[in-house]
C-alpha positions in Angstrom: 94.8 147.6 11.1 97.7 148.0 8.6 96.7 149.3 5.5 99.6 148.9 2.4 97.8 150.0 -0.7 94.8 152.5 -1.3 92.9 154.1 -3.8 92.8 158.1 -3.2 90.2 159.4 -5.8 89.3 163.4 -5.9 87.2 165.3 -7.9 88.5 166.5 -10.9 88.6 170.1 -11.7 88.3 170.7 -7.8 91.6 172.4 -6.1 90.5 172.0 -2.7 89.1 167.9 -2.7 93.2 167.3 -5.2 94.8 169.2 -2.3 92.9 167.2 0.9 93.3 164.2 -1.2 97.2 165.1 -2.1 97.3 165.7 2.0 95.7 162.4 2.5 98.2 160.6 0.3 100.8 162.3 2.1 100.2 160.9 5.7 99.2 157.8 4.5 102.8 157.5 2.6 104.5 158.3 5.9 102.9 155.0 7.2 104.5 153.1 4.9 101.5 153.2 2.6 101.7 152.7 -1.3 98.9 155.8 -2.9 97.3 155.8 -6.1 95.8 158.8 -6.6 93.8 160.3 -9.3 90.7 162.3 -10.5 87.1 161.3 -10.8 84.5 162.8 -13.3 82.5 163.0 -16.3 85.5 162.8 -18.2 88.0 161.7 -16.0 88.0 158.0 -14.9 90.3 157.2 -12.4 90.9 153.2 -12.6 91.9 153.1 -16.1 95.1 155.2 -15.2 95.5 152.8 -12.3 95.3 149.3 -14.0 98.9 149.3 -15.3 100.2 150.2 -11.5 97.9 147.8 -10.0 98.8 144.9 -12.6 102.7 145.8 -11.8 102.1 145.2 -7.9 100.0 142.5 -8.4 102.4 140.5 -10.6 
């Protein structure tokens, strides 16, 4: 399975789940994988951020 677009989503405020996410992101770019990455949490929400990316690659 070839994967060309995910969703990484850490929790915000947390060092350690940005940096394994950031690590993540990292590996799956070197596969030739397009990352969107962002936080999750009370008051961080992640998709708004991504909707203008997502609209762009979708259009």
């Amino acid at each position: 399975m070839q994967l060309q677009q995910v969703i990484i989503v850490y929790k915000a405020g947390d060092a350690l789940s940005q940096r394994s996410a950031e690590q993540c992101a990292t590996q799956l770019e070197c596969q030739q994988c397009h990352v969107l990455l962002g936080p999750s949490g009370p008051q961080d929400n992640p998709y708004p951020v991504f909707w203008p990316l997502l609209l762009g690659l979708l259009i």
